[in-house]
MITIMAR-268820 format. One record per residue (C-alpha): residue in one letter; x, y, z. Coordinates in Angstrom, 2 decimals, decimal comma, padded with zeros to 5 digits, always signed. Layout:
N
+------+---------+---------+---------+
: resn :       X :       Y :       Z :
+------+---------+---------+---------+
:    A :       X :       Y :       Z :
...
+------+---------+---------+---------+
***
This chain:
73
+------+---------+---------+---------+
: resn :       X :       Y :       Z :
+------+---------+---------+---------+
:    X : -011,98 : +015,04 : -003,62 :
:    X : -010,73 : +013,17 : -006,78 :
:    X : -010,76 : +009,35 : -006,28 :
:    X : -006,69 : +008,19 : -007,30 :
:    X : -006,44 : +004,60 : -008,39 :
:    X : -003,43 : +002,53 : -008,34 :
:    X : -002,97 : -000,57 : -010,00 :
:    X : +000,84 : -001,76 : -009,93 :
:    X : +001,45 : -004,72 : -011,90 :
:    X : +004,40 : -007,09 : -012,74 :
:    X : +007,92 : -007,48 : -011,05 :
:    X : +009,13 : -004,06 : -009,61 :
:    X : +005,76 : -002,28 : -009,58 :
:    X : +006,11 : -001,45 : -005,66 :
:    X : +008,56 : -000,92 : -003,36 :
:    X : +009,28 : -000,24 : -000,24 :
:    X : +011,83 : +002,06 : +001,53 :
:    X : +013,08 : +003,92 : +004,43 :
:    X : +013,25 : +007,74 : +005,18 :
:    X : +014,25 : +009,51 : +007,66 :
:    X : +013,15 : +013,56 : +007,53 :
:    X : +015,03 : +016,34 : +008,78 :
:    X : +013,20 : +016,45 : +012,06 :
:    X : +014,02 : +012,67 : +012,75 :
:    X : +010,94 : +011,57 : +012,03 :
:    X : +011,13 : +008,11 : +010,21 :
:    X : +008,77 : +007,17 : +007,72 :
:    X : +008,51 : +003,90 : +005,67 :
:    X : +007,57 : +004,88 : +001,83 :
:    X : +005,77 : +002,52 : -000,82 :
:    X : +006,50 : +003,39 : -003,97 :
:    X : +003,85 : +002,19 : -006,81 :
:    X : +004,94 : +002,31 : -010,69 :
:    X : +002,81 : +001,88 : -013,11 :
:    X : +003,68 : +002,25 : -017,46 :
:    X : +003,60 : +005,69 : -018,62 :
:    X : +003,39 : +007,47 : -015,42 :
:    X : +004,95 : +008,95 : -012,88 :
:    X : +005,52 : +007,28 : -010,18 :
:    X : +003,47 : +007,34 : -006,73 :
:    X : +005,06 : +007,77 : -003,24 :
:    X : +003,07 : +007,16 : -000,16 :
:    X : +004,97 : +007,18 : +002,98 :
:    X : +003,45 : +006,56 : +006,68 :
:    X : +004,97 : +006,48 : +009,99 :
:    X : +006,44 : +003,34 : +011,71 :
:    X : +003,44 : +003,06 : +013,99 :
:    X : +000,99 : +003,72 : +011,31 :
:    X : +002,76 : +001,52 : +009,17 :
:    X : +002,78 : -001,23 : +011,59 :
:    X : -001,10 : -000,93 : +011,54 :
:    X : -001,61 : -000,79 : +008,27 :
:    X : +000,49 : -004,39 : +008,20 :
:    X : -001,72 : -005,77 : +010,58 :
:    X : -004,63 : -004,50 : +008,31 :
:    X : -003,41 : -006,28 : +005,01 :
:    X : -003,03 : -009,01 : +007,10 :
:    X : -006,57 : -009,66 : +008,13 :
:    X : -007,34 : -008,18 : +004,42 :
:    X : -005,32 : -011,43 : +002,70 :
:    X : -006,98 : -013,47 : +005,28 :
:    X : -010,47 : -012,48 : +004,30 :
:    X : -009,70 : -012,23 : +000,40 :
:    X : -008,28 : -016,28 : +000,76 :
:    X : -011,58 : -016,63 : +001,77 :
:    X : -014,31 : -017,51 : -001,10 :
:    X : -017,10 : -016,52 : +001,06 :
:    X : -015,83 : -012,99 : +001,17 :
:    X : -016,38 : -012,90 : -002,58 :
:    X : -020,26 : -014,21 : -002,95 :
:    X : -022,07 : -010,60 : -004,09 :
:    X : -026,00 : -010,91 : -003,18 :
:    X : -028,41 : -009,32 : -005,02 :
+------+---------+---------+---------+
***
């Protein structure tokens, strides 16, 4: 499987939205732009979302802290 980076950058680079599909199913989507590209969608279910939330949380948490960022050889 090919490895797909995305590095947004700069006011506007992601946003976020609302979808509903034509089952009901409602999704929120992230969209990432980047120069010279297309841009990418990735959209996840409200409870899935509401994880991944949670996840970024503790993620910014442990980023804030300089410990996290000490690489051992």
């Amino acid at each position: 499987m090919a490895e797909i980076v995305i590095s947004p950058s700069g006011p506007g680079a992601m946003e976020t939205g609302l979808m509903i599909d034509e089952t009901g199913t409602r999704f929120v989507v992230l969209t990432f732009k980047q120069p010279d590209t297309d841009p990418v969608l990735v959209t996840f279910t409200v409870p899935i979302f509401q994880s991944y939330v949670e996840h970024l949380g503790r993620t910014a948490e442990a980023a804030a802290d300089e410990l996290n960022w000490i690489v051992s050889s």
